[in-house]
C-alpha positions as CSV (number, residue, x, y, z in Angstrom):
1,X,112.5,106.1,142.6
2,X,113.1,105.6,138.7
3,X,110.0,107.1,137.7
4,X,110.3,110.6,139.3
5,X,113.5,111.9,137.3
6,X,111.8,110.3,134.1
7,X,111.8,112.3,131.0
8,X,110.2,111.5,127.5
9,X,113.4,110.4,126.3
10,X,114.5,108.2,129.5
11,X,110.9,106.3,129.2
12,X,111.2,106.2,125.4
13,X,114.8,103.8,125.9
14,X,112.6,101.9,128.2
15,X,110.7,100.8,126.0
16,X,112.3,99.9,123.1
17,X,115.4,98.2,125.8
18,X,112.2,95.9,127.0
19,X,111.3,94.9,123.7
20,X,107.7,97.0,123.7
21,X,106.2,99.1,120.5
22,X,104.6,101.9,121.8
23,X,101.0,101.1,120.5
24,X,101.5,97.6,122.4
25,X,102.7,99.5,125.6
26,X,99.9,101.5,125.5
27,X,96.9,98.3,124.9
28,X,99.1,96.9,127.6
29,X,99.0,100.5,130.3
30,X,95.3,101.0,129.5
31,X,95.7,103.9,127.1
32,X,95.3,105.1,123.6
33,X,98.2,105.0,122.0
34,X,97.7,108.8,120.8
35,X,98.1,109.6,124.1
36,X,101.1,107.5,124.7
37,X,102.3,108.7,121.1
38,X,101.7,112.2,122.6
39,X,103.6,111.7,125.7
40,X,106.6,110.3,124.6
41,X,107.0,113.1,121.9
42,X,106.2,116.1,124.3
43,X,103.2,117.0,122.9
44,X,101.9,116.0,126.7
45,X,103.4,116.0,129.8
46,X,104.6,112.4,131.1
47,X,102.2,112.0,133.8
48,X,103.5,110.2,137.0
49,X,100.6,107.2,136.6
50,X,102.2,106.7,133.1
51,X,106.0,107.0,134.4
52,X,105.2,104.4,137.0
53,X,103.4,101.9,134.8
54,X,106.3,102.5,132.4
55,X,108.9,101.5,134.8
56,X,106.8,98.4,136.0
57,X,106.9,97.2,132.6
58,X,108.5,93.4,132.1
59,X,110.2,92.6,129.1
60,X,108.0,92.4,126.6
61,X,106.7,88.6,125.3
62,X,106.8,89.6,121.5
63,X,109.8,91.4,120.3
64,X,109.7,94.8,118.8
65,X,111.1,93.7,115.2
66,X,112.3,90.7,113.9
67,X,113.2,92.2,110.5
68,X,113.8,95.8,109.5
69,X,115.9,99.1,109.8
70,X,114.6,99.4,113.4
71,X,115.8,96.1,114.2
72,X,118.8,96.6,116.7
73,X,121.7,94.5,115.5
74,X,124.1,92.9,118.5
């Protein structure tokens, strides 16, 4: 399964490839995004609840950015 061998790094390219901000990921999981925010950065383990609602996640209905530096150019 995906989730098992996920790291912080491996569910942080999730994300952003799925178009989700990490405060939206987390309204959209059913946490707090300090805790995501925490997660993602090490701070906390990545607990296997949050690896598996990470790897459920659909592509995102809003995109990250429209404008700015974080905005990923094709």
């Amino acid at each position: 399964m995906v989730s098992e061998n996920m790291d912080s790094n491996k569910a942080k390219k999730i994300l952003r490839s799925r178009g989700w901000s990490w405060k939206r990921a987390a309204e959209h999981m059913g946490y707090s995004y300090i805790h995501v925010a925490f997660m993602l950065t090490g701070r906390r383990p990545l607990s296997a609840p949050a690896r598996e609602r990470i790897a459920a996640l659909p592509q995102s209905p809003v995109p990250y950015r429209n404008i700015g530096f974080a905005l990923k150019s094709k």
